[in-house]
SEVEXKE-869656 format. One record per residue (C-alpha): residue in one letter; x, z, y; residue number from 1. Coordinates in steps of 0.02 Angstrom, whole numbers, plus 50000, padded with zeros to 5 digits. Each point is the difference from the previous one (the first is absolute). Layout:
  residuo   east     up  north  num
        a      X      Z      Y  NUM
...
***
This chain:
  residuo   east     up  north  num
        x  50000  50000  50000    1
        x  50082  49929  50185    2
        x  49980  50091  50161    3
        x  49919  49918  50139    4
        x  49857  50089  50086    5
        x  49950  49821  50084    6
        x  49948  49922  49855    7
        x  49817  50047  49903    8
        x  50044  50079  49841    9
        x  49915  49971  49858   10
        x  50011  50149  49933   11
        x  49910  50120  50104   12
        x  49846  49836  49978   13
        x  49994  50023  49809   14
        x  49999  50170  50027   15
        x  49835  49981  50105   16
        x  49935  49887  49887   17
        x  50032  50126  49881   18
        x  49901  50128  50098   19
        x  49845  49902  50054   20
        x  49961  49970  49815   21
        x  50073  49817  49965   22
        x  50127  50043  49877   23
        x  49888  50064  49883   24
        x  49896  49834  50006   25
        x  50166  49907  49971   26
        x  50048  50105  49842   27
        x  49813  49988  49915   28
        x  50065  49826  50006   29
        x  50132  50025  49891   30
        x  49931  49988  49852   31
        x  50035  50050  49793   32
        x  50033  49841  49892   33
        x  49827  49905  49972   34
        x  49939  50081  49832   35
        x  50054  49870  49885   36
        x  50186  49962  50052   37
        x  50109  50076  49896   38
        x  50178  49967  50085   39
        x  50032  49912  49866   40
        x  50091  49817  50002   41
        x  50179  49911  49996   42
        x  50102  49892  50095   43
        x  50087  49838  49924   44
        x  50163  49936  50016   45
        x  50043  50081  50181   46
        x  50149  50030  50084   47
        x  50014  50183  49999   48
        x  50100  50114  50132   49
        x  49971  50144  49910   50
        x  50079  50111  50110   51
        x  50172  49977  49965   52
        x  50037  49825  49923   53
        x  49922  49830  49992   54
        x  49925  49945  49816   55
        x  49973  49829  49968   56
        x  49834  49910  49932   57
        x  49924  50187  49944   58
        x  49844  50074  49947   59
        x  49931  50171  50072   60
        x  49831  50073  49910   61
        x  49888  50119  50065   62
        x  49894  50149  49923   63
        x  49890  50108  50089   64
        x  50104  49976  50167   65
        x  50168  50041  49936   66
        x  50129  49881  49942   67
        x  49984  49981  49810   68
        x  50147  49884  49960   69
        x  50130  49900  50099   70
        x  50105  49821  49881   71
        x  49950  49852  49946   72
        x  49856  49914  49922   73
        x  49894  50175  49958   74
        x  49867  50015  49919   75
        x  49854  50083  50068   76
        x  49814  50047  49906   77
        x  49877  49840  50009   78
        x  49897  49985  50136   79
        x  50152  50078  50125   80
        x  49994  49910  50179   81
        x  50157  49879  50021   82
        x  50071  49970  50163   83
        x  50129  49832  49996   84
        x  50125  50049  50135   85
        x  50137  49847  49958   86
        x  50105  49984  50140   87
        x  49928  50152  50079   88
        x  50076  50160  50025   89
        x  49943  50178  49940   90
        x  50075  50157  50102   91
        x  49942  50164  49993   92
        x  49866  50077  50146   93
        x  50101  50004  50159   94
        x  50047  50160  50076   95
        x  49985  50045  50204   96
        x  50089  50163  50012   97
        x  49960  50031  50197   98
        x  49836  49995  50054   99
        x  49865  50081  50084  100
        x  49839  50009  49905  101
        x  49804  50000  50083  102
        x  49829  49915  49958  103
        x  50016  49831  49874  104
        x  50216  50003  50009  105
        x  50014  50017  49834  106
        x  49875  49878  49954  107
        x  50086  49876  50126  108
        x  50159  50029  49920  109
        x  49945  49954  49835  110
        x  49941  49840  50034  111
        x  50162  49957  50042  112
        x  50096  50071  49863  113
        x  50059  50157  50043  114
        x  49934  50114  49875  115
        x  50069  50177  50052  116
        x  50043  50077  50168  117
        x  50092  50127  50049  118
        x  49925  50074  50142  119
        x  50102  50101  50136  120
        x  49885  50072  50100  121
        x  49789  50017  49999  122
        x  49854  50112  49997  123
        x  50035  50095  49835  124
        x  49817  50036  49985  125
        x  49975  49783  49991  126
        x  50151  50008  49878  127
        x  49913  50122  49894  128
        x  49825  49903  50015  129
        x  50102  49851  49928  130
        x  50098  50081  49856  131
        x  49841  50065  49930  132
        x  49916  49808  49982  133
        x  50163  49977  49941  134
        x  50008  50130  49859  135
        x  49800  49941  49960  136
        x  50052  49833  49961  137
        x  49899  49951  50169  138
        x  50140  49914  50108  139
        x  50038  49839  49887  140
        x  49982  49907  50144  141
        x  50135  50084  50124  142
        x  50184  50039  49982  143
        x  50052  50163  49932  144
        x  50051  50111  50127  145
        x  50150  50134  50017  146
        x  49984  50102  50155  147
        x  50099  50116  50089  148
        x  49875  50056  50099  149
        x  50039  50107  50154  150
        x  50174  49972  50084  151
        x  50108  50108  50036  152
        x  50024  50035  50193  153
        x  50022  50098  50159  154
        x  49858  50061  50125  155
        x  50015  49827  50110  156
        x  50109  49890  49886  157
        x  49969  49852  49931  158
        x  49835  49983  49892  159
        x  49925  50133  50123  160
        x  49925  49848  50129  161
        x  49867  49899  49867  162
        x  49870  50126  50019  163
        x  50004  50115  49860  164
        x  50024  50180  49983  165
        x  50175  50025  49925  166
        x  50071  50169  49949  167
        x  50171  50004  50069  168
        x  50153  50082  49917  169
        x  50069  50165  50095  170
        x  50168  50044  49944  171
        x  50097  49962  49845  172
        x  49947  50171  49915  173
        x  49813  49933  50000  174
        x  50086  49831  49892  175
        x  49924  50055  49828  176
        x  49811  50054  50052  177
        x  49995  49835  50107  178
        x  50049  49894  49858  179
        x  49891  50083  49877  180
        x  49858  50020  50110  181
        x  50021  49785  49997  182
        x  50011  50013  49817  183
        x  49841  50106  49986  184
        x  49930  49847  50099  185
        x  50038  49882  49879  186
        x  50153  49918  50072  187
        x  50106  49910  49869  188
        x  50153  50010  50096  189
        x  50069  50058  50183  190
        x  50034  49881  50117  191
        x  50090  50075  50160  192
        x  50015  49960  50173  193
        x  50160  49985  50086  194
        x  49966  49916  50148  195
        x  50080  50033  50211  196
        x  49922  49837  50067  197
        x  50154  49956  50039  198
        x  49985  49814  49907  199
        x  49873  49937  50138  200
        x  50090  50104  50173  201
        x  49865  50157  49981  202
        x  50020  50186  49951  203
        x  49905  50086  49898  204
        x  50030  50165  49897  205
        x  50061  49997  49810  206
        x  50043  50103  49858  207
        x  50163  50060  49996  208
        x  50125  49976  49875  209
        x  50004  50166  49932  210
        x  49809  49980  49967  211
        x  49995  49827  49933  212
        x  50124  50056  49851  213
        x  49898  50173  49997  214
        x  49840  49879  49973  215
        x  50108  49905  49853  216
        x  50059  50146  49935  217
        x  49817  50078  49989  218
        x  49941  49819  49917  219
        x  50132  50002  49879  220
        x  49972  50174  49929  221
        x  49819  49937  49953  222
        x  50090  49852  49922  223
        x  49923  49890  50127  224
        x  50073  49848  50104  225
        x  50042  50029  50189  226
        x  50003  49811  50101  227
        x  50055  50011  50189  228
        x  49934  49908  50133  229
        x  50146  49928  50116  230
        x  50037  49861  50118  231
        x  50174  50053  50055  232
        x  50155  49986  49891  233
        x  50061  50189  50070  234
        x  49817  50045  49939  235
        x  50044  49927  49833  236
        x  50139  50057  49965  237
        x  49955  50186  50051  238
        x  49859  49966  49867  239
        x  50105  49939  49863  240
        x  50124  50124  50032  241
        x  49834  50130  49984  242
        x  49986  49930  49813  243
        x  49840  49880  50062  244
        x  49949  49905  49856  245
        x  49988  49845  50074  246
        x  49959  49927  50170  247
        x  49843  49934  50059  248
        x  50062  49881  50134  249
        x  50156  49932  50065  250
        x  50088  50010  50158  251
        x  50017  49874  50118  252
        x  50091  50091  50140  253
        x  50183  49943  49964  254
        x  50078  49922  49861  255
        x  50009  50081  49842  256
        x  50190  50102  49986  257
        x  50121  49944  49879  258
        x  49985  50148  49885  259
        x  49802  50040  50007  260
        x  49936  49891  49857  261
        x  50145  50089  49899  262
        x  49925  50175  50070  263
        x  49822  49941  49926  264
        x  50066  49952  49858  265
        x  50109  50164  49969  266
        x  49835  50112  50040  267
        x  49889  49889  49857  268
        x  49874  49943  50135  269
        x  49891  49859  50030  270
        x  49942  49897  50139  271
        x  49832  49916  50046  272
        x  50050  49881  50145  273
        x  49840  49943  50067  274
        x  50071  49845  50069  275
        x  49848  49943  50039  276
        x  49925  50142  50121  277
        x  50209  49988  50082  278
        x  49962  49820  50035  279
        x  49836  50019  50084  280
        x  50098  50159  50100  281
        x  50096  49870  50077  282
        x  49839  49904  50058  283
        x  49993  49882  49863  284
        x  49862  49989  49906  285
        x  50054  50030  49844  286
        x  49822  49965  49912  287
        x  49970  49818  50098  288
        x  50068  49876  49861  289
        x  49887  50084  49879  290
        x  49833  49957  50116  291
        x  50092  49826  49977  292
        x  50043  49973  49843  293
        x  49860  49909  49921  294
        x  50028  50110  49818  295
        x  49926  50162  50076  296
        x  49920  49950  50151  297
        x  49840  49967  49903  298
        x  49999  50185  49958  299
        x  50035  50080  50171  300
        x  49846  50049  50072  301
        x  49998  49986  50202  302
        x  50049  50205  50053  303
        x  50152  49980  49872  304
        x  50050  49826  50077  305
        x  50004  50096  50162  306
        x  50091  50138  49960  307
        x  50137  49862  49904  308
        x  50008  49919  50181  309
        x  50063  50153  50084  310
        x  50166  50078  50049  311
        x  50060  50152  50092  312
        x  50041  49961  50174  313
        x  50153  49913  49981  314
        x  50188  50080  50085  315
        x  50133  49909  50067  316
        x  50120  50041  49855  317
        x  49862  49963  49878  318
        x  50095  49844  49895  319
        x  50168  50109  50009  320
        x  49893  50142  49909  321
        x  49925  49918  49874  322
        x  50174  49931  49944  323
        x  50038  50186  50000  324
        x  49876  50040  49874  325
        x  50029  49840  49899  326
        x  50195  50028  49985  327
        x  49967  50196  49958  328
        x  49881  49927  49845  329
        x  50147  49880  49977  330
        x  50125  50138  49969  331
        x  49887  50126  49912  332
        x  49939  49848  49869  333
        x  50224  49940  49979  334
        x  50016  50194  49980  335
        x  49877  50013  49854  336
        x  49883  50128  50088  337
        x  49812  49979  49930  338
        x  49911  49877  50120  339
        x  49797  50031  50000  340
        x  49890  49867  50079  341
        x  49875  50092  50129  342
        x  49896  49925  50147  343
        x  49922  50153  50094  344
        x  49849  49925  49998  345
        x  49883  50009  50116  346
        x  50129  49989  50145  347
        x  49996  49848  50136  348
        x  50061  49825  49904  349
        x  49954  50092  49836  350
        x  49855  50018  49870  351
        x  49959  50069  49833  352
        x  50062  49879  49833  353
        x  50018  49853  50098  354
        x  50170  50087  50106  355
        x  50098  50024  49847  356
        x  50015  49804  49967  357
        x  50107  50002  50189  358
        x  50072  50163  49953  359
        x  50095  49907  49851  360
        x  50038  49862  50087  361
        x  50080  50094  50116  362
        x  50090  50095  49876  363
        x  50101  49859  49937  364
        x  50028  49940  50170  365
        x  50097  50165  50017  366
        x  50096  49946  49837  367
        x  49915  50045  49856  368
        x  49946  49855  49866  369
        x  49841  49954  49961  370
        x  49990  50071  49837  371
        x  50089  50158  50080  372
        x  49866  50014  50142  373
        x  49861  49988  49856  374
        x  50081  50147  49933  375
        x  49973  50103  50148  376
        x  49824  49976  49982  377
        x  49974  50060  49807  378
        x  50129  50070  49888  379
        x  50102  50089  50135  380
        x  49866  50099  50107  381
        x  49930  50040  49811  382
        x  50143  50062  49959  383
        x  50017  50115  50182  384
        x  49864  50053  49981  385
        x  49990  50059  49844  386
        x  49850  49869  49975  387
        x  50050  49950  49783  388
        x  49822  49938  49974  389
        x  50040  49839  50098  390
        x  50129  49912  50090  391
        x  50044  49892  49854  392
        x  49897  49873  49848  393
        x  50049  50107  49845  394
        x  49900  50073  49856  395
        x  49883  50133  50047  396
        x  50009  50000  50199  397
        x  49857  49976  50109  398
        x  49924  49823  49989  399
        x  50043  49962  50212  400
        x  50049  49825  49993  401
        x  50022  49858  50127  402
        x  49990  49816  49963  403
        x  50056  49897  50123  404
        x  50051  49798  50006  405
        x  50172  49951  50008  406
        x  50177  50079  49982  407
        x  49999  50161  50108  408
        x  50177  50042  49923  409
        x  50078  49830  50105  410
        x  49863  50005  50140  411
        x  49941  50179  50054  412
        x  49857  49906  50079  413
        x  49924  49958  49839  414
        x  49926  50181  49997  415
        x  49868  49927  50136  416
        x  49953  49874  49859  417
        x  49880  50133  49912  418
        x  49886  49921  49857  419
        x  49950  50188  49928  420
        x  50032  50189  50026  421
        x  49947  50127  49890  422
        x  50007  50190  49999  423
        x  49990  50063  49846  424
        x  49923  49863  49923  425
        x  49881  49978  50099  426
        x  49995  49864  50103  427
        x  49997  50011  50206  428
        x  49867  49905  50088  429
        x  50073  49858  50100  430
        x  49861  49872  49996  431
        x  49907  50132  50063  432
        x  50114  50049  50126  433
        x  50020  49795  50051  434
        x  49805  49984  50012  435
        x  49986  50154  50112  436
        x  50128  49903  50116  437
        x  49928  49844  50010  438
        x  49844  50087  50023  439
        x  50053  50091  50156  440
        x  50077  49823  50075  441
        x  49822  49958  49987  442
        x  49946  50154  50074  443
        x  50115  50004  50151  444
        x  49981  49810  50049  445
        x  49810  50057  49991  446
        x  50031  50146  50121  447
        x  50095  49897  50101  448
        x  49859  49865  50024  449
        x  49869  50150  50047  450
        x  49945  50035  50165  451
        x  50070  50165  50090  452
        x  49887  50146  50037  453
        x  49900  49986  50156  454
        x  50072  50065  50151  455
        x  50172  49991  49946  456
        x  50031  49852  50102  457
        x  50101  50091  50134  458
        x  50091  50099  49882  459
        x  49944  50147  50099  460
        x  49960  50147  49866  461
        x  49963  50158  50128  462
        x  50063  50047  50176  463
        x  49872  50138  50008  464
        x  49953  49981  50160  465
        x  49825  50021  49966  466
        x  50038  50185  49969  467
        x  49939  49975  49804  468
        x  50100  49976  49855  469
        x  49933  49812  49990  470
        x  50074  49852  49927  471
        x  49976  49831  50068  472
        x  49983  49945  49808  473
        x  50001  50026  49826  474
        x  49907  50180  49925  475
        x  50113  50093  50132  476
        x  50110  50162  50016  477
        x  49984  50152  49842  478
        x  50090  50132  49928  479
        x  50105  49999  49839  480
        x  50100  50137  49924  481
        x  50051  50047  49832  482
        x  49843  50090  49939  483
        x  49959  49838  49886  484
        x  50195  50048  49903  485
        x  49948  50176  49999  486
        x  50090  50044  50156  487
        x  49960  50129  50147  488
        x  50037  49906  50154  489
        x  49870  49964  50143  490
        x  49992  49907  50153  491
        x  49868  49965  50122  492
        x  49982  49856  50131  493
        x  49922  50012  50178  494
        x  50022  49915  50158  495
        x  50100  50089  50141  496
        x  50014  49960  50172  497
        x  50164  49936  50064  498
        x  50087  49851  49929  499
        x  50160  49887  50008  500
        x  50063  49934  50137  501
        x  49847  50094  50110  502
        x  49859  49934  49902  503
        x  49849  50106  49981  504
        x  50021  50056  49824  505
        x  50052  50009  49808  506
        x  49968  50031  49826  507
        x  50069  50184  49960  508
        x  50052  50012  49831  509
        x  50014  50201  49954  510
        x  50021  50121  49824  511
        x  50079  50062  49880  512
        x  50104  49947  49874  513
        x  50011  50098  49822  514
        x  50154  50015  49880  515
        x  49854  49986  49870  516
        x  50063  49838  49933  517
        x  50143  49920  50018  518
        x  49940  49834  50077  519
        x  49897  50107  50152  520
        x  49935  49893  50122  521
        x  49867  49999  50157  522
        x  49956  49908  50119  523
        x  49877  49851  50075  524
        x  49959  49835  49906  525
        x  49936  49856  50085  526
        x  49878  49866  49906  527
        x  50031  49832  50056  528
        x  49857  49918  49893  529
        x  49799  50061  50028  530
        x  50029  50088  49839  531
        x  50119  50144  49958  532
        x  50160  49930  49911  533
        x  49946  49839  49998  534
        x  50132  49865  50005  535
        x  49999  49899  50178  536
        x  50083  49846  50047  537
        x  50099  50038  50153  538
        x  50174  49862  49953  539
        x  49977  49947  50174  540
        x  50066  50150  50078  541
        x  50177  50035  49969  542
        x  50027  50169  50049  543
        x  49926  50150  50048  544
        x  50007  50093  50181  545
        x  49978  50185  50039  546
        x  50046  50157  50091  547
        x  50031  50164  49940  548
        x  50058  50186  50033  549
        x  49994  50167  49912  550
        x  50087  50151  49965  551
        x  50175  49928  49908  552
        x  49934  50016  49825  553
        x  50033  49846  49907  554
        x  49867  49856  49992  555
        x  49959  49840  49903  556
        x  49890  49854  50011  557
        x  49957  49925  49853  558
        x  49926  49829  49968  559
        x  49880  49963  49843  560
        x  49968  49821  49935  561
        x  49890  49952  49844  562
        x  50155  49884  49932  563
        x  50116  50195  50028  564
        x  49889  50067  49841  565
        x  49924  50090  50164  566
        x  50184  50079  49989  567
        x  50032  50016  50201  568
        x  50160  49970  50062  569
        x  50067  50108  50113  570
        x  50104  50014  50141  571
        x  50067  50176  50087  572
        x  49978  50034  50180  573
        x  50093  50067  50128  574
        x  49884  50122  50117  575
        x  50035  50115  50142  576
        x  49914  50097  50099  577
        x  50007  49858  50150  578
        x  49888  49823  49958  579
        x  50094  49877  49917  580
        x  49961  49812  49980  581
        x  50031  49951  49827  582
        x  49990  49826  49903  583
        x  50006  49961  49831  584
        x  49990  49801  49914  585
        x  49898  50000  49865  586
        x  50141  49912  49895  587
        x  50101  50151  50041  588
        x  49840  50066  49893  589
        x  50012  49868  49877  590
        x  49839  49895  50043  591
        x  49942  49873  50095  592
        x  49827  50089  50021  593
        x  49871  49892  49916  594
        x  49937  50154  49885  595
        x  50024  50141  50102  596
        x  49891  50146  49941  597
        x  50059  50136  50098  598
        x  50141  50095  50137  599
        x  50020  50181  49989  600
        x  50093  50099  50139  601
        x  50049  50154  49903  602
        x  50084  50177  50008  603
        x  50100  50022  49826  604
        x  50172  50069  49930  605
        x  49993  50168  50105  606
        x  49888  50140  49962  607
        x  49898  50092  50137  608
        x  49902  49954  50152  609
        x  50008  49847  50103  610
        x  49936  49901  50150  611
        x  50029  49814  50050  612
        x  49909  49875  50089  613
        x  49994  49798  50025  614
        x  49958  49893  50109  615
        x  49964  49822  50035  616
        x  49987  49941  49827  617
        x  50025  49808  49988  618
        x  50025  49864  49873  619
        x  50110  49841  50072  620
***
């Protein structure tokens, strides 16, 4: 996960989604195997990557989703479904091993072939919600999921800003309740923040060094893995030096030192890169050839094509970076350090499944073959991780296969070439997934043809002059809080006299926020269709206008479109107690408005009271 409090982060939107109910909708989705399929099958005369080395013209069979038998010519009961994959190429399910997990992700991710992820930082009570489907056989349809659940940080460090409540580590004596209290929560392993801000010129606090190996030390005596967040190589080494187990990003500060792969190596560490989220740091978007490349682009919806076409605002010594990170991989991968393909999905230029076909593209750009980059992505996070049930096509492991077309052990790109994917035998739904795309290209050329809502013409949403809470369109100006997630939160909206710039009022925006759930929120939600939540077309306005003050808290607007999964998008907002003109493009938002169904102003990530106001609300 990448610091930059100017671009929306996806995050803290799942986790809303999460809260206003959608997530469970997603997950009833993901269904048990239709009654009837018995995982049951085999594949003909493939080219198999089984994990470690290629096998010529070979059969793999299939019984009740695990691998039955890998050779030649095997026989298999009558009736058994064949598969002829000549000239085709078998590998096992890919791994991601950095992401962030909300709402569909994992279903997302399976469709294109990534079939575990290792998660390194999300609401434990979602993780918890999915392991169960998983353990009921009710999440064939979705990529396993390894979590470690709550970070590890500092009051005000990084993973503080995304709107969650995060417990915060006080000293290293409190190392071993903190860890286990994680563990109690369900995490699988601890991932660890270690993180100044000093990569992208800001300052923010950290753990110290004393308490990252204190944190380590307390994983390791419950015989757990510790994985350290860093962007620095002085961070990096500090954590390898703390006995990290591996590293969950590189640096791309300066270039790597002559003797740190050997220090990595020496300490029995591994490294998960992700190139890709480094290359979109630099203000490339890393994700942008996949919208392009006509093998997947069938099978990105429009909010993940969106997300693919963004990048962190880009920095002057943004090329020189990223040839930081790529030599440090370079060094690490010549120094025989354990190389783990990760994305950090859902990050600007990046996206669930889809991201990991870049991420090993990338990876042998920084040196590593093809066939060694495909091992980053099974046997050797497996292995890591301690995963034996998968990883590799042998006897007796978990049936998560990928079938693509072509050589991916010459040309990495080959992985984009999918034909099938299965997860334990059973097999992931990408007509489905193809029709629901095509199906939304329908839906948004549709939306795009249909008028806009009546009295939107100006743009002009409220300037409360009328001393009302009136809109000029749409079902106007209501509350929202979290009381729909179970929360505590309130809010109330009234009109005040006194507005920007002299006017003669504004909408004052006023509660409480609760530390009831983690996701609180509260705040004022404006309709821009007759009906609540009802998708408008507004794509000929580009941007929306406003003023605000209030009390220093933090703020967010957030943007909800029908083609989002009604997932808003959100961006934070700078407020002081003076009025401030603020503007926002709705492709910083990631739509062109044509199925707008909502814009909340809302109080969120601090508990306690709060007061703000806007003004002169405006869509141009």
């Amino acid at each position: 996960m990448r610091i930059n409090s100017s671009v929306p982060f996806r995050v803290l939107a799942a986790i809303t989604l999460i809260a206003i109910g959608c997530s469970a909708r997603v997950l009833r989705a993901q269904t048990a195997a239709p009654a009837g399929e018995t995982r049951t099958f085999v594949i003909r005369n493939a080219r198999v990557f089984d994990g470690e080395k290629l096998l010529s013209s070979t059969d793999v069979s299939v019984e009740k989703g695990l691998i039955k038998a890998v050779g030649k010519n095997l026989k298999v009961a009558p009736g058994t479904k064949e598969i002829d994959a000549s000239g085709d190429t078998l590998l096992p399910g890919l791994f991601d091993s950095h992401t962030h997990t909300w709402a569909n992700a994992l279903e997302q991710a399976l469709i294109f072939g990534v079939t575990t992820e290792l998660d390194m930082f999300s609401d434990y009570k979602f993780d918890a919600e999915v392991r169960k489907r998983e353990a009921d056989g009710q999440n064939l349809h979705a990529a396993d999921l390894r979590s470690a659940g709550t970070l590890v940080t500092v009051a005000k460090g990084h993973g503080t800003e995304y709107g969650l409540s995060i417990p915060i580590l006080a000293s290293p004596a409190d190392a071993q309740s903190f860890v286990d209290a994680r563990l109690a929560e369900g995490s699988d392993y601890i991932k660890i923040i270690y993180e100044d801000g000093s990569a992208i010129g800001r300052s923010i606090p950290t753990l110290t060094k004393d308490e990252v190996a204190a944190v380590i030390s307390a994983a390791h005596n419950r015989k757990k893995l510790a994985v350290v967040h860093i962007t620095t190589q002085f961070f990096a080494r500090n954590a390898i030096e703390a006995n990290a187990d591996g590293l969950v990003h590189i640096f791309e500060d300066v270039p790597p030192a002559p003797d740190f792969a050997a220090l990595v190596k020496q300490h029995h560490a591994f490294v998960i890169p992700t190139l890709t989220v480094d290359e979109s740091s630099t203000g490339v978007a890393s994700g942008a050839s996949l919208v392009a490349d006509e093998r997947l682009s069938p099978y990105i919806d429009a909010p993940t094509a969106a997300n693919l076409k963004k990048a962190f605002p880009r920095r002057v010594e943004s090329k020189e970076n990223f040839a930081n990170a790529l030599a440090a991989v370079r060094t690490l991968h010549t120094s025989r350090v354990p190389i783990l393909a990760g994305t950090d999905a859902p990050n600007p230029g990046t996206a669930h499944g889809v991201s990991i076909h870049r991420e090993l593209e990338l990876l042998v750009e920084a040196g590593l073959t093809p066939t060694e980059a495909l091992l980053s992505a099974t046997s050797v996070p497996a292995r890591a991780f301690g995963l034996d049930d998968r990883g590799r096509i042998a006897p007796g492991l978990r049936a998560d296969l990928l079938l693509v077309k072509g050589d991916p052990s010459t040309d990495i790109t080959a992985t984009r070439n999918i034909l099938a994917v299965w997860k334990t035998g059973a097999e992931a739904r990408r007509a489905e997934a193809r029709a629901a795309v095509e199906k939304e290209k329908q839906e948004i050329a549709a939306a795009k043809a249909s008028p806009p809502p009546a009295g939107s013409e100006s743009g002009l949403v409220s300037n409360f002059e009328d001393g009302t809470t009136a809109a000029k369109f749409g079902a106007g100006w209501s509350v929202s809080t979290d009381l729909t997630a179970g929360g505590k939160s309130t809010a109330e909206i009234k009109w005040v006299a006194g507005g920007a710039e002299g006017s003669k009022g504004a909408l004052q925006i006023s509660g409480m926020v609760s530390d009831a759930v983690a996701y609180a929120w509260a705040g004022a939600f404006f309709s821009p269709s007759s009906a609540p939540f009802e998708p408008a077309n507004l794509s000929s306005k580009k941007a929306i206008r406003f003023w605000i003050r209030g009390d220093g808290h933090p703020y967010r607007l957030m943007f909800f479109t029908k083609s989002g999964g009604y997932m808003p998008a959100v961006q934070n907002l700078a407020v002081t107690t003076e009025w401030k003109e603020i503007v926002v493009t709705f492709s910083a938002l990631g739509t062109d408005g044509h199925d707008l169904s909502g814009i909340l102003f809302t109080a969120g990530g601090l508990p306690g009271s709060f007061q703000f106001a806007i003004d002169n609300v405006r869509l141009e």
